[in-house]
PLY file of the C-alpha trace (Angstrom):
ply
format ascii 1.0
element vertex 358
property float x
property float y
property float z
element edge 357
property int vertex1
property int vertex2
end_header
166.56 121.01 -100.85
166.44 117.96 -98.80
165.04 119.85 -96.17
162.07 120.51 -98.09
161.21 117.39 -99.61
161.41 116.14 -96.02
158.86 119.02 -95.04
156.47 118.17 -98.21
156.53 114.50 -96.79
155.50 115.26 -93.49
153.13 117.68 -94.58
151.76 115.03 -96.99
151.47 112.56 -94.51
149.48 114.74 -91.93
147.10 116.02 -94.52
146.37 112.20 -95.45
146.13 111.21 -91.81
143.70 113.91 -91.03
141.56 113.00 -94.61
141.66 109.40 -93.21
140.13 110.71 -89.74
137.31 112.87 -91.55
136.58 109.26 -93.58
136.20 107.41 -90.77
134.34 110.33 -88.72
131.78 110.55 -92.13
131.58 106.41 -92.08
130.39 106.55 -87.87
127.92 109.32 -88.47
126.40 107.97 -91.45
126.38 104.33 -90.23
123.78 105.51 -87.16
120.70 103.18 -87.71
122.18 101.69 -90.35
123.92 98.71 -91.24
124.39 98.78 -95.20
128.04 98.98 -94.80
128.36 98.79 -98.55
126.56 102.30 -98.95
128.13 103.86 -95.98
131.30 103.48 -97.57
130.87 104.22 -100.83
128.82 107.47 -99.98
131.34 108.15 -97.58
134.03 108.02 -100.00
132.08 109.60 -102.47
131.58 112.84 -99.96
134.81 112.80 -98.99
136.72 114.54 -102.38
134.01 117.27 -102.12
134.64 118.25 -98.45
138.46 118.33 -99.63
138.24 120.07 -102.23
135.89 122.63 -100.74
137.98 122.60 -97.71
141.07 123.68 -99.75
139.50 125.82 -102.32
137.86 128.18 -98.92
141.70 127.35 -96.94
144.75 128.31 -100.40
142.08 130.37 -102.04
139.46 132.35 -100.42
140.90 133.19 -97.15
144.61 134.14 -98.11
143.04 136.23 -101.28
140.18 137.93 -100.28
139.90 137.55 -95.80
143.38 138.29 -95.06
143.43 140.91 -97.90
140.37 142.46 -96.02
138.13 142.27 -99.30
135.32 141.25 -97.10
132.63 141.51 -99.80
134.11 139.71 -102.32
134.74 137.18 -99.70
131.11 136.94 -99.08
130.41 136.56 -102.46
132.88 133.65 -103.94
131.94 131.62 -100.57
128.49 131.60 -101.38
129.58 130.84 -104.62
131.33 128.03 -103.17
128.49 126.82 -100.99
125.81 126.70 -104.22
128.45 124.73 -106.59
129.44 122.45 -103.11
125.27 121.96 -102.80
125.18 121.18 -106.49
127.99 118.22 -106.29
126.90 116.94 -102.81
122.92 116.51 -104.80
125.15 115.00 -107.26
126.69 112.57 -105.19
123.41 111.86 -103.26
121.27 110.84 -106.03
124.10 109.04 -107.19
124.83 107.10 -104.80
121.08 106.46 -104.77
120.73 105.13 -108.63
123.76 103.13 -108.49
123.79 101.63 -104.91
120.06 101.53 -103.82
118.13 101.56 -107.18
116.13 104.59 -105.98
115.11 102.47 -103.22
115.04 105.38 -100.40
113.77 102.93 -97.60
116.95 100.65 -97.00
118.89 104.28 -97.12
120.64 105.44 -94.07
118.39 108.08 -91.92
121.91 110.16 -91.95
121.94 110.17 -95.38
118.74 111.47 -96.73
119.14 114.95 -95.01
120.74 116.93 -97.27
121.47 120.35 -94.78
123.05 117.84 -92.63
125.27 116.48 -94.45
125.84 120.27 -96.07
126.47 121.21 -92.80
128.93 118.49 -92.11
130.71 119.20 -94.93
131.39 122.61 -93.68
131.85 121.99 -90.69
135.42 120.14 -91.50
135.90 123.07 -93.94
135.32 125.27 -90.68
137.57 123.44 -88.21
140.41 123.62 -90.98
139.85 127.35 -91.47
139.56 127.97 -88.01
142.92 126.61 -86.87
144.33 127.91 -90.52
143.47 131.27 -89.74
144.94 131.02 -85.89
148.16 129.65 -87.77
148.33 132.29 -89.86
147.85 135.08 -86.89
150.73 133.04 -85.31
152.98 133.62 -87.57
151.98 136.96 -88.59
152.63 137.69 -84.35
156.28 135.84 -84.70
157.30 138.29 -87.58
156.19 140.97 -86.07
158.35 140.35 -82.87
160.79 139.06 -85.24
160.64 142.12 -87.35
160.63 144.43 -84.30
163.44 142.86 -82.30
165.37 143.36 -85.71
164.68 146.99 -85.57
165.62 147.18 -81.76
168.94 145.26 -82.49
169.13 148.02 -85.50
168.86 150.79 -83.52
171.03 149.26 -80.44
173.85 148.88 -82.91
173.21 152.62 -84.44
173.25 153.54 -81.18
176.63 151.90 -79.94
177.99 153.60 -83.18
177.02 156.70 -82.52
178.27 156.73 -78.70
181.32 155.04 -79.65
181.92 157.83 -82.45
180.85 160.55 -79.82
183.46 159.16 -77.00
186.03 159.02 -79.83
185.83 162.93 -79.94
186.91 163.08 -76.33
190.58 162.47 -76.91
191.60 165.52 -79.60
189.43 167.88 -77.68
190.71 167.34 -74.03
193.57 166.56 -75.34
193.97 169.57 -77.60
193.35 171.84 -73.98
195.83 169.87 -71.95
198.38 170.04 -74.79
198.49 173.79 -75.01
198.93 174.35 -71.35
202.38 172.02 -71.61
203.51 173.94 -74.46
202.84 177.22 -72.48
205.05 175.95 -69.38
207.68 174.63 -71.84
207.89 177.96 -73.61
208.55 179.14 -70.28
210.93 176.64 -69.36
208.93 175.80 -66.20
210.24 173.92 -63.80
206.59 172.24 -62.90
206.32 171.15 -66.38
207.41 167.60 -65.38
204.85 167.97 -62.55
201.93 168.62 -65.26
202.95 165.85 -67.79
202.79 163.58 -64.69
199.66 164.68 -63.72
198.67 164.74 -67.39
199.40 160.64 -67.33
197.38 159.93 -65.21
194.49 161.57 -66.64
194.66 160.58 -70.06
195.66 156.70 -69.00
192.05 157.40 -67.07
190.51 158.72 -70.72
192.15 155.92 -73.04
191.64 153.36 -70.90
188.23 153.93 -69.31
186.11 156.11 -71.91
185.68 152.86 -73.80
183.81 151.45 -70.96
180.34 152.42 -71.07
179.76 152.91 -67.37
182.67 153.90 -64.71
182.83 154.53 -60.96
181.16 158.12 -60.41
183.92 158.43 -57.54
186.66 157.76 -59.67
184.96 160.03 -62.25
185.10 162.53 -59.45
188.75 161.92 -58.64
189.82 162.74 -62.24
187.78 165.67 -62.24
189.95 167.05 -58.97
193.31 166.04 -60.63
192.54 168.26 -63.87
191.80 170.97 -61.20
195.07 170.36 -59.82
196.84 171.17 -63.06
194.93 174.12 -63.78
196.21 175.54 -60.44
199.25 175.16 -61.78
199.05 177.09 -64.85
196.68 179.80 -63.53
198.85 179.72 -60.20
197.33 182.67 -57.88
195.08 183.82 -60.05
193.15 180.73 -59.76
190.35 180.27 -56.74
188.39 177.51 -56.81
185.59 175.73 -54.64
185.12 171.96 -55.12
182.20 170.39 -52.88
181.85 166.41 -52.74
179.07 164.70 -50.72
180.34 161.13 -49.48
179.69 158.95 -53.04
178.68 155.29 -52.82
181.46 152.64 -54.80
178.69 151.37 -56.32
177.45 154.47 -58.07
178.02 154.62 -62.22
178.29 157.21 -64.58
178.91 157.12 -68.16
182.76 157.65 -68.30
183.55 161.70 -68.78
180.90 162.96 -68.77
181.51 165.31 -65.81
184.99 165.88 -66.81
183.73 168.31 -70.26
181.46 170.48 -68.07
184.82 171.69 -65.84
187.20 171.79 -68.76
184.93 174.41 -70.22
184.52 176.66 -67.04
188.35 177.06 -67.29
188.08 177.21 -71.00
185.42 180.21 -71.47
185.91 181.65 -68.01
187.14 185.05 -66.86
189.27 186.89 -64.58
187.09 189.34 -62.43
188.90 191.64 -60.34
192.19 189.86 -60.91
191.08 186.11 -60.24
189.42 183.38 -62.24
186.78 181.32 -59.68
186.01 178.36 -60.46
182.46 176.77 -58.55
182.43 172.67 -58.61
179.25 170.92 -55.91
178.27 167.63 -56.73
175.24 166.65 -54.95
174.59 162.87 -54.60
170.52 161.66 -52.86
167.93 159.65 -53.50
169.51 157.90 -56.22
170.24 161.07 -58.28
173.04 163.77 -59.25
173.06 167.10 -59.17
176.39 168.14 -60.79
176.69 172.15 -60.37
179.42 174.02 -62.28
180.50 177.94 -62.57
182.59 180.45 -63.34
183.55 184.31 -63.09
182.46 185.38 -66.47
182.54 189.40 -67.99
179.24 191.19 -68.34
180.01 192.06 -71.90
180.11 188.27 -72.80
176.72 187.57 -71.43
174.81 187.03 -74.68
176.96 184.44 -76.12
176.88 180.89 -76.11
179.35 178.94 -73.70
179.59 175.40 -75.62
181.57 173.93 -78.03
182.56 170.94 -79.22
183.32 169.41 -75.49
178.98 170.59 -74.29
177.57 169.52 -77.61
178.79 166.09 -77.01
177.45 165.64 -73.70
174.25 166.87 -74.67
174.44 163.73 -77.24
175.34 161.54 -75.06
172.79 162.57 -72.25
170.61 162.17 -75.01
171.66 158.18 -75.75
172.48 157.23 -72.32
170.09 159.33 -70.11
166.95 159.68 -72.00
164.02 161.45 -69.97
166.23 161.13 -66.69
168.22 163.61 -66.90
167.91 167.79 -66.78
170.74 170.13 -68.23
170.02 174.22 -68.07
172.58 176.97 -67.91
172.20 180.48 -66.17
174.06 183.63 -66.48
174.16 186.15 -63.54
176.13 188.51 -61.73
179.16 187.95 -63.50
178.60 184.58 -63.11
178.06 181.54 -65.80
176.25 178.36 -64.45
175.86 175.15 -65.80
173.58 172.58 -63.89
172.95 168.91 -65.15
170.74 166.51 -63.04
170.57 162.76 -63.18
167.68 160.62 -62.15
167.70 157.10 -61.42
171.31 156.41 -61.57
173.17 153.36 -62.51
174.26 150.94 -59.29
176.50 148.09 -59.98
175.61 144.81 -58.98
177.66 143.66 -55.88
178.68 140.48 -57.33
180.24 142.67 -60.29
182.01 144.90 -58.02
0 1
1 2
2 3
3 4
4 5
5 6
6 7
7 8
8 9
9 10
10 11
11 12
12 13
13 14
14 15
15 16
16 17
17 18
18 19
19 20
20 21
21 22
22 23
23 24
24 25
25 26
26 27
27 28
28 29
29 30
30 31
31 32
32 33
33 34
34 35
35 36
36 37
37 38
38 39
39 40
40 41
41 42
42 43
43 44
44 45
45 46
46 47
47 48
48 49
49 50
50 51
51 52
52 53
53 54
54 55
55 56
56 57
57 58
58 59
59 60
60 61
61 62
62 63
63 64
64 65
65 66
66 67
67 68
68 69
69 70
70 71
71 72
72 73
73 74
74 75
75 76
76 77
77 78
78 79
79 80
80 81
81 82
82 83
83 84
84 85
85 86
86 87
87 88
88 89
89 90
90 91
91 92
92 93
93 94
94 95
95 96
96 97
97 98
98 99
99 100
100 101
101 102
102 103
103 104
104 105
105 106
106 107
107 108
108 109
109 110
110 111
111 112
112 113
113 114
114 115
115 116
116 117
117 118
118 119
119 120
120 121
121 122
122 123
123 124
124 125
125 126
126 127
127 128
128 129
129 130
130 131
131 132
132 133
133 134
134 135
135 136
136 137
137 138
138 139
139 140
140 141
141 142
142 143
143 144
144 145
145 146
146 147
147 148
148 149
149 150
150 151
151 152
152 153
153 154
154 155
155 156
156 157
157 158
158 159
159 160
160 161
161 162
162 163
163 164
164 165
165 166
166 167
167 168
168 169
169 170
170 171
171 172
172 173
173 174
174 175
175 176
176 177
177 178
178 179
179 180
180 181
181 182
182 183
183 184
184 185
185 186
186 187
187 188
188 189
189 190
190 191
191 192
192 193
193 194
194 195
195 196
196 197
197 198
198 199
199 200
200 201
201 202
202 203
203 204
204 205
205 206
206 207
207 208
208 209
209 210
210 211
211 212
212 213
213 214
214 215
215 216
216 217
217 218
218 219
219 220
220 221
221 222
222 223
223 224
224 225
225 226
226 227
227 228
228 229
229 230
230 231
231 232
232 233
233 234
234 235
235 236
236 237
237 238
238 239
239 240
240 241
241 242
242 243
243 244
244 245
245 246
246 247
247 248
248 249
249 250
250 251
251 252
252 253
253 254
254 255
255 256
256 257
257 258
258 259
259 260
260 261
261 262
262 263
263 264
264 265
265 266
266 267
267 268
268 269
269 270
270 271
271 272
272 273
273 274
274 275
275 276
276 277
277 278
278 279
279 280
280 281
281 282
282 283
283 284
284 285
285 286
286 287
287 288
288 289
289 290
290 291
291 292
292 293
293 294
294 295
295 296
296 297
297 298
298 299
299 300
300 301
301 302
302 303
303 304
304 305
305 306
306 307
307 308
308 309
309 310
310 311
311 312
312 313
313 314
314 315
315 316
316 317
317 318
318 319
319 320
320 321
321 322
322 323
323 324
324 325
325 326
326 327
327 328
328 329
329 330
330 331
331 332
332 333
333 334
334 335
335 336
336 337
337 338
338 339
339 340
340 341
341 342
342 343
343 344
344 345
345 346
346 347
347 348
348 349
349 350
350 351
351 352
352 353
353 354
354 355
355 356
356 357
């Protein structure tokens, strides 16, 4: 509340300094040839409630109402409203000041004064300067709300979108975990004496999926190196019916990923792959140039299960999350031949950390 009277104040006091200005502007153009100061200031004070008034009238009235509300015509037509009643009081105040200061005596009356279009036209041209700079206010402030209103939206959709990768990294841990889980409970069943082996392998993977899937970039190496220790414990439980082919160009310790996001693509060739003529071949290349990935993935897969879909839960999220993190940069297809099911996901323009970060 204070606030505002102390905003009414100043904008009291600026409004009377600039009606003071226009007075004393009126009182030098008027006073040209002329040195009945008594006149001058009395028709200058006289001429001076009408320029307000029509000043305000075209500046809280006409322009808000009918300009900015794009009623053009009836803009056009209450102005020159306006300008006949302003021409009416301004003849008013010009004879008046005639009778009552000059006794119709038009020859000691300043040469400034007896024009009547000029002194129409000075009249509006205050009104004019106001409305100009009213108007440019107004487009300010329309621009600042817009930006305002749009970085709103962007913070909106920023924080939808944190949600919805946060919720979609969140279904990482039952679903690899729910894979890993069952092949322990196999080798238990079986009283395996590598079960301690895969729970210790199993450690360090899911320390690597609590602890680093809340991040939202990681290492790409280190996304790499968690990709060949879940390879490791699947050659454990497939033992020799397992082959599989892992190529790794050199990767840079700069280069980031978005944390397993690799990791899904393998899980699933193990998942929904096959045994063909006694063995279960897995395909891994990752392919690292020009500041882009080419992440290649297959597996041995029976003719008879060509027509159906390979995804679940584990691909559906990727896709998602390619979708939040990798808009229009990245490429994912799939390709089923030869007993063989492909999955191939490229990434343009990939994320380098900053060497004062690293």
């Amino acid at each position: 509340m204070i606030r505002l009277k102390k905003q009414n104040s100043k904008t009291i006091f600026l409004h009377s300094i600039f009606w003071i200005g226009v007075w004393f502007f009126f009182y030098y153009f008027f006073s040209y040839n002329s040195n009945d100061q008594r006149y001058i200031t009395w028709f200058s004070s006289c001429l001076l409630p009408v320029t307000m008034a029509v000043t305000y009238f075209v500046v809280y009235y006409l322009i808000p109402k009918y300009l900015l509300a794009k009623k053009y015509l009836l803009f056009a037509l209450y102005s020159f409203y306006t300008i006949v009643v302003s021409s009416y009081i301004i003849v008013l105040v010009l004879y008046g000041c005639l009778i009552f200061l000059l006794s119709f005596n038009t020859a000691v009356m300043p040469p400034m004064s007896k024009n009547f279009l000029f002194i129409l036209l000075l009249v509006y041209m205050v009104a004019g300067v106001v409305s100009f700079f009213t108007l440019l206010n107004s487009n300010f402030k329309t621009a600042s709300q817009n930006r305002e209103l749009q970085n709103k939206i962007l913070e909106t959709q920023l924080q939808m979108k944190d949600q919805e990768l946060h919720y979609l990294k969140m279904q990482i841990h039952p679903h690899f975990l729910f894979n890993t889980l069952n092949t322990i409970y196999g080798f238990a069943l079986k009283q395996s004496a590598q079960t301690p082996e895969i729970i210790l392998k199993l450690s360090n993977l899911l320390d690597y999926i609590l602890y680093q899937v809340s991040k939202p970039m990681v290492d790409l190496r280190e996304e790499v190196q968690h990709i060949q220790e879940y390879v490791e414990l699947e050659r454990i439980r497939f033992k020799d019916t397992l082959k599989v082919e892992f190529e790794s160009e050199e990767i840079g310790e700069r280069i980031q990923i978005a944390p397993m996001l690799l990791m899904p693509f393998v899980e699933n060739a193990f998942k929904h792959g096959n045994l063909v003529n006694g063995f279960l071949q897995i395909i891994v290349k990752i392919e690292i140039g020009d500041n882009r990935l080419r992440f290649r993935v297959g597996n041995t897969n029976l003719e008879d299960k060509n027509g159906k879909e390979k995804a679940g839960i584990g691909l559906e999220n990727i896709r998602k999350r390619l979708d939040l993190n990798y808009r229009n940069r990245y490429k994912l297809s799939k390709q089923i031949e030869k007993n063989w099911y492909w999955a191939e996901l490229t990434i343009e323009n990939l994320e380098i950390q900053n060497e004062q970060e690293s």
